[in-house]
VOMITOR-117604 format. One record per residue (C-alpha): chain; x, y, z; residue in one letter. Coordinates in nm, 2 decimals. Each point is the difference from the previous one (the first is absolute). Example, Ala and Ser with C-alpha at 12.3 -4.5 7.8 and 13.67 -1.06 7.14 Angstrom:
REM VOMITOR-117604
R   cadena        X        Y        Z   residuo
R        A     1.23    -0.45     0.78         A
R        A     0.14     0.34    -0.07         S
***
This chain:
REM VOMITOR-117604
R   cadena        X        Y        Z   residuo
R        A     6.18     9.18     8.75         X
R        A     0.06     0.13     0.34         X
R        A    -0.30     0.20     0.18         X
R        A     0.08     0.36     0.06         X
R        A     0.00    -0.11     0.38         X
R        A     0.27    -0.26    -0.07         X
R        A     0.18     0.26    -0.22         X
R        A     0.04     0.24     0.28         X
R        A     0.31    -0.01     0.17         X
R        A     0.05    -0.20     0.34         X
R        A     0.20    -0.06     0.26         X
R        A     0.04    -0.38     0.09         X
R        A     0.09    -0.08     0.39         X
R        A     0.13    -0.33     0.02         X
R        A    -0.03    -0.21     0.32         X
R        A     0.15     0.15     0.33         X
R        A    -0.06     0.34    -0.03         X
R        A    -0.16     0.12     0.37         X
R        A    -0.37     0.10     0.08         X
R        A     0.21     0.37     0.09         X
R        A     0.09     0.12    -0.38         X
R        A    -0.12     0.33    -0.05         X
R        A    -0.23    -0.20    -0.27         X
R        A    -0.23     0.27    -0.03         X
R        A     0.25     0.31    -0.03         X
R        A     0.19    -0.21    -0.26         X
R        A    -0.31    -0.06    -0.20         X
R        A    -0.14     0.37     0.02         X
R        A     0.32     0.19    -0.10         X
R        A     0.12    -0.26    -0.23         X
R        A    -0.33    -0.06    -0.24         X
R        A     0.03    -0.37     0.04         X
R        A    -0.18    -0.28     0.18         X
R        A     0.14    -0.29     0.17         X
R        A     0.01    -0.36    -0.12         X
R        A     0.10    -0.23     0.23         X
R        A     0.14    -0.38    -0.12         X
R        A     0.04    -0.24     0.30         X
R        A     0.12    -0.33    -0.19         X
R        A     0.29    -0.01    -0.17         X
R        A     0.18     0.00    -0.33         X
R        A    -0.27    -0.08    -0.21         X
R        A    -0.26     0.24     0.15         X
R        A     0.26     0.28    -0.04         X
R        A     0.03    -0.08    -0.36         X
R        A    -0.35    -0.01    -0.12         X
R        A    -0.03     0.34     0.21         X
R        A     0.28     0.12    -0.25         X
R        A    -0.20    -0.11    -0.30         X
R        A    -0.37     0.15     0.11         X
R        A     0.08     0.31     0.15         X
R        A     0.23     0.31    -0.06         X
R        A     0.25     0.04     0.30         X
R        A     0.18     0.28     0.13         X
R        A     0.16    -0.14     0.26         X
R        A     0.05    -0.32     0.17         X
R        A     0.05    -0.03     0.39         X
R        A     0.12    -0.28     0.22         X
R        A     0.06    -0.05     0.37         X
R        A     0.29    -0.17     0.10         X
R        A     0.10    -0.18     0.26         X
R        A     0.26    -0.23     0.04         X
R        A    -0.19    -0.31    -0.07         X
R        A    -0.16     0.21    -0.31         X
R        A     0.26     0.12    -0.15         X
R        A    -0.12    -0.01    -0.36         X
R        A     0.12     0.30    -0.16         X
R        A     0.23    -0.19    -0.24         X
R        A    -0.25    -0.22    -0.15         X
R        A    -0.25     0.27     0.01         X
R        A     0.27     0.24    -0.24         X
R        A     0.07    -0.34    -0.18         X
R        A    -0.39     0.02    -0.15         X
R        A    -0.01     0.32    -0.08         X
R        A     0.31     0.03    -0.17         X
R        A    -0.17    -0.26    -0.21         X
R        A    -0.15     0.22    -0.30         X
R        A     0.10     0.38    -0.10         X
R        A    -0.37     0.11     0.12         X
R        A     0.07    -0.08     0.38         X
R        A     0.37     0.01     0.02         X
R        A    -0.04     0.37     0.09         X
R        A    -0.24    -0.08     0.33         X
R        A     0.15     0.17     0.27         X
R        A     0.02    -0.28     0.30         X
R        A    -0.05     0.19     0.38         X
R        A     0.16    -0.23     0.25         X
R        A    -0.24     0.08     0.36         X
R        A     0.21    -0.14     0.32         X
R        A     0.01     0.07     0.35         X
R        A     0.29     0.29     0.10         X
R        A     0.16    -0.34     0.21         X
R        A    -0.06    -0.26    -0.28         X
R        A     0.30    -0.23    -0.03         X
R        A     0.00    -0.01    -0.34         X
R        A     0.19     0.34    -0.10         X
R        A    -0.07     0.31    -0.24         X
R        A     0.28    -0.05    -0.18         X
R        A    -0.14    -0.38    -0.04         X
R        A    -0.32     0.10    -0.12         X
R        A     0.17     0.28    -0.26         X
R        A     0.25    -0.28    -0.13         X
R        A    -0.29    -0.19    -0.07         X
R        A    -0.18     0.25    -0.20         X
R        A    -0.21     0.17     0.17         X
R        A    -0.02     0.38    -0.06         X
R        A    -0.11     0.10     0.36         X
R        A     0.01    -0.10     0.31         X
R        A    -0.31     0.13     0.25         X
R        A     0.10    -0.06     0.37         X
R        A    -0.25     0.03     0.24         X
R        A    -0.12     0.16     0.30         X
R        A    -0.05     0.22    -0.31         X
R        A    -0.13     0.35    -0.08         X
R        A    -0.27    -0.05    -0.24         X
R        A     0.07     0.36    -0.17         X
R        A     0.36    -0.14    -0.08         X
R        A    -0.14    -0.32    -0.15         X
R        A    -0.24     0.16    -0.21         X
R        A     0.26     0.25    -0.16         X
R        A     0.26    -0.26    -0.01         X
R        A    -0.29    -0.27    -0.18         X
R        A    -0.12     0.27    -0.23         X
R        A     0.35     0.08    -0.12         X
R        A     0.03    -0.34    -0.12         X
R        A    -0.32    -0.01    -0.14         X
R        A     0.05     0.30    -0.22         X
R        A     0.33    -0.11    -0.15         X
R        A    -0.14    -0.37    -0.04         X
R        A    -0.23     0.20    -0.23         X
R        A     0.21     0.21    -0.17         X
R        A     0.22    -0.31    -0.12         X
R        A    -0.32    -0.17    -0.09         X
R        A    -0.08     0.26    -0.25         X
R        A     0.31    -0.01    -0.24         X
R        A    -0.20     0.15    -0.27         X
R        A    -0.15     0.30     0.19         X
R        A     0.13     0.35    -0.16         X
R        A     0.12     0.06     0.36         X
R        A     0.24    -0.25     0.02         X
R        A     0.13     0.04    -0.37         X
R        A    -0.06     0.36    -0.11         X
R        A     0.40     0.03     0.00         X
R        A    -0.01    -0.32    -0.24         X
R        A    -0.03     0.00    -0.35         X
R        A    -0.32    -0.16    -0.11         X
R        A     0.17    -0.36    -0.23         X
R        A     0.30    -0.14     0.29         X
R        A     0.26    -0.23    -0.16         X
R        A     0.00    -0.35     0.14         X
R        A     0.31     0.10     0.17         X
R        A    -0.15     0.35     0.18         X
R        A    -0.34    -0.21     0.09         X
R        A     0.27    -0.26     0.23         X
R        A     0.16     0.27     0.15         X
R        A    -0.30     0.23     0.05         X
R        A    -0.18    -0.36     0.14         X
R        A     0.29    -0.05     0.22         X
R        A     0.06     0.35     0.16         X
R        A    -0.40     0.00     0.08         X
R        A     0.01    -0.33     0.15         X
R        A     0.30     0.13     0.18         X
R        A    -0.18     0.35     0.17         X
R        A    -0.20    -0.25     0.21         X
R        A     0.30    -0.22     0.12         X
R        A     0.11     0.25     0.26         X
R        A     0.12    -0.22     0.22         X
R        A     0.03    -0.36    -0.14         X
R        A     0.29     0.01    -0.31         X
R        A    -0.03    -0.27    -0.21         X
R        A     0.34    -0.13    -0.21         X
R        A    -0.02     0.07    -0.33         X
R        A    -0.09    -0.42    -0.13         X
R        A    -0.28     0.08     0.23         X
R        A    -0.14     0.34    -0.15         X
R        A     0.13    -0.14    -0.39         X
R        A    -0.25    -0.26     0.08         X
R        A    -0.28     0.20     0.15         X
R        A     0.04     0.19    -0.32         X
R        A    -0.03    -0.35    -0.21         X
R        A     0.35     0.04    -0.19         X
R        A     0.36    -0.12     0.11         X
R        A     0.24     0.18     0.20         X
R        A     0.19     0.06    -0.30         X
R        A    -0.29     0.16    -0.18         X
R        A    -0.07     0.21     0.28         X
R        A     0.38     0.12     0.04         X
R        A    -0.01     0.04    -0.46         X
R        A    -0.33     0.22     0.08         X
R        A     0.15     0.20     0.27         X
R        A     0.30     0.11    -0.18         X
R        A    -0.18     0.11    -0.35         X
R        A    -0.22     0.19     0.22         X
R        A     0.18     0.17     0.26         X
R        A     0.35    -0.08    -0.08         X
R        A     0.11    -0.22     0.28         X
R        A    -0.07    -0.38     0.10         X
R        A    -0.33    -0.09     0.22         X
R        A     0.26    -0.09     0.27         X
R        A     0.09     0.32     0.00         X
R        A    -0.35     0.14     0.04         X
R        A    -0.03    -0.24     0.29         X
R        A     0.28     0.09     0.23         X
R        A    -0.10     0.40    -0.11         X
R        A    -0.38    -0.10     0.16         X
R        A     0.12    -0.22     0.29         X
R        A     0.20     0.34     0.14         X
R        A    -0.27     0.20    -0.14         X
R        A    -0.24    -0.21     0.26         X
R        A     0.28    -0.02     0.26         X
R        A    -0.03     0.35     0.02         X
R        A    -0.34    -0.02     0.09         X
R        A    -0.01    -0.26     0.23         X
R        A     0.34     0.23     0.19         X
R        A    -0.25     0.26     0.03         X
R        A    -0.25    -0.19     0.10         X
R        A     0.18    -0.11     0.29         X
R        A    -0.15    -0.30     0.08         X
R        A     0.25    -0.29    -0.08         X
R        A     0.36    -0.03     0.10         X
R        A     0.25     0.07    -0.30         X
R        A     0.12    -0.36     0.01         X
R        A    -0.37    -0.11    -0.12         X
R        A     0.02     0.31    -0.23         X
R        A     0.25    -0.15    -0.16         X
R        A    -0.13    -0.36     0.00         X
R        A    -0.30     0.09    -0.13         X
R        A     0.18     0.18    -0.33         X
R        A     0.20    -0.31    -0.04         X
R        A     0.34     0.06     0.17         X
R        A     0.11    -0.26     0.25         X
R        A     0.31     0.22     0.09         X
R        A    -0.10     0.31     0.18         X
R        A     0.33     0.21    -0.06         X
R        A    -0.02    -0.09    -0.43         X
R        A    -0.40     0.15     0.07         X
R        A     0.17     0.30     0.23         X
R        A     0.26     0.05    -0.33         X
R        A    -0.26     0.00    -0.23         X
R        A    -0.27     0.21     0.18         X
R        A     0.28     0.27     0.09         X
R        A     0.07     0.00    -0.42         X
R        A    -0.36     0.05    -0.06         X
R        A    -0.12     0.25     0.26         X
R        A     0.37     0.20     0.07         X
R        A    -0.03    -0.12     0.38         X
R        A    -0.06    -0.35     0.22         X
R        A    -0.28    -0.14     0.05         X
R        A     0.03     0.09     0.39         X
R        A     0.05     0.36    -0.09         X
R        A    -0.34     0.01    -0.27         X
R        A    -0.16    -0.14     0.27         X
R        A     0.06     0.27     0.27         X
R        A    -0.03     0.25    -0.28         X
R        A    -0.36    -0.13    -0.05         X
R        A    -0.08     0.00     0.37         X
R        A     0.15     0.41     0.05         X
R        A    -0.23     0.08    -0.32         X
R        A    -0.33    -0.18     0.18         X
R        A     0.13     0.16     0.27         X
R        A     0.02     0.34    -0.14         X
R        A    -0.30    -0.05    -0.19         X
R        A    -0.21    -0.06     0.30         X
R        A     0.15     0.30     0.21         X
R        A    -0.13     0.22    -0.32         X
R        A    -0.32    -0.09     0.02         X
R        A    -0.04     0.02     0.38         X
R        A     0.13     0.33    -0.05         X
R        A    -0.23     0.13    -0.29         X
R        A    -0.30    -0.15     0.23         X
R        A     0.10     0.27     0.31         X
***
């Protein structure tokens, strides 16, 4: 049995990491202590198994780039498939954001940093980490009724495993067998309960996210559209402009006018 210490959640640095994280910031406003594994596989797994963990970070650098590996163990068992992974890379690294979010991590930390930014951005995670690992809380499922059908368990499963996937889409063999079924279950479980395929559901999330990521403003639209799985930007333009009324291009200058206009009406409220 785990020791209330060990119980309490952590969040585990792995190797290359530098001395100039905000370590003690992240810790304070985030309620959780650092763990720090420096071997390798191994190590990282019997971490997994002794202690509860919020979040797992890695440094990478070209000749570390282990972010693949490191989402392969975790997606190893239901109980620590949902562990966010926070990629932490130099501003000039050669190996890309848009690398380290096809990889699966679910954010990237650049420094020169601002520590106030990393500890929001850290504690965001941390929180919906949480929220996913508490299926059962009458927070999550108040809206639920309390005996699910096999079928509204998968689906319910799926769309909470899919609220921390912001940025990484997985295809839909990959998230049937996350959910232990078959792609065909998954699609059967979809339509009883919501009345269309999980494929459907899928491409509805991966422009749900796009959206985001356009207002976010921080990858070109080509990657946008990689990253929701279309390899031909004018089919992702088509089916962005179906989904939102206007092209990408356009929601994204929409977004910046709002920040825009947002910020202007709070300078203005502070005179």
């Amino acid at each position: 049995m785990a020791s209330p210490q060990q119980s309490e959640p952590r969040i585990l640095v792995c190797e290359n990491v530098p001395s100039s994280f905000p370590f003690a910031d992240v810790k304070q406003v985030c309620r959780a202590p650092m763990l720090r594994v420096v071997g390798g596989i191994e190590e990282l797994s019997n971490a997994l198994d002794s202690y509860k963990i919020a979040l797992v970070m890695i440094g990478v650098s070209v000749s570390n780039f282990d972010i693949p590996t490191l989402c392969r163990v975790l997606r190893k068992s239901p109980q620590t498939a949902p562990i966010p992974v926070c990629a932490v890379a130099p501003a000039n690294s050669r190996v890309s954001r848009l690398d380290m979010l096809r990889a699966g991590a679910a954010e990237v930390l650049e420094y020169p940093w601002d520590a106030q930014e990393v500890v929001l951005r850290l504690d965001r995670l941390i929180t919906s980490a949480e929220e996913m690992a508490c299926p059962h809380a009458a927070t999550k499922r108040q809206d639920l009724p309390l005996r699910l059908s096999r079928e509204e368990e998968l689906v319910w499963a799926a769309k909470e495993y899919l609220l921390h996937c912001r940025e990484y889409m997985p295809q839909q063999h990959e998230l049937a067998r996350l959910m232990g079924t078959t792609k065909s279950r998954l699609n059967a479980a979809f339509f009883a309960v919501l009345g269309f395929s999980g494929a459907e559901y899928l491409r509805r999330w991966c422009l749900h996210s796009a959206a985001t990521l356009l207002r976010d403003g921080q990858l070109r639209v080509v990657d946008i559209a990689e990253i929701c799985g279309y390899s031909n930007g004018a089919n992702f333009a088509t089916a962005f402009r179906k989904f939102s009324g206007v092209s990408p291009i356009v929601y994204r200058e929409q977004g910046r006018l709002d920040n825009c206009n947002a910020t202007c009406a709070e300078a203005s409220d502070g005179n």
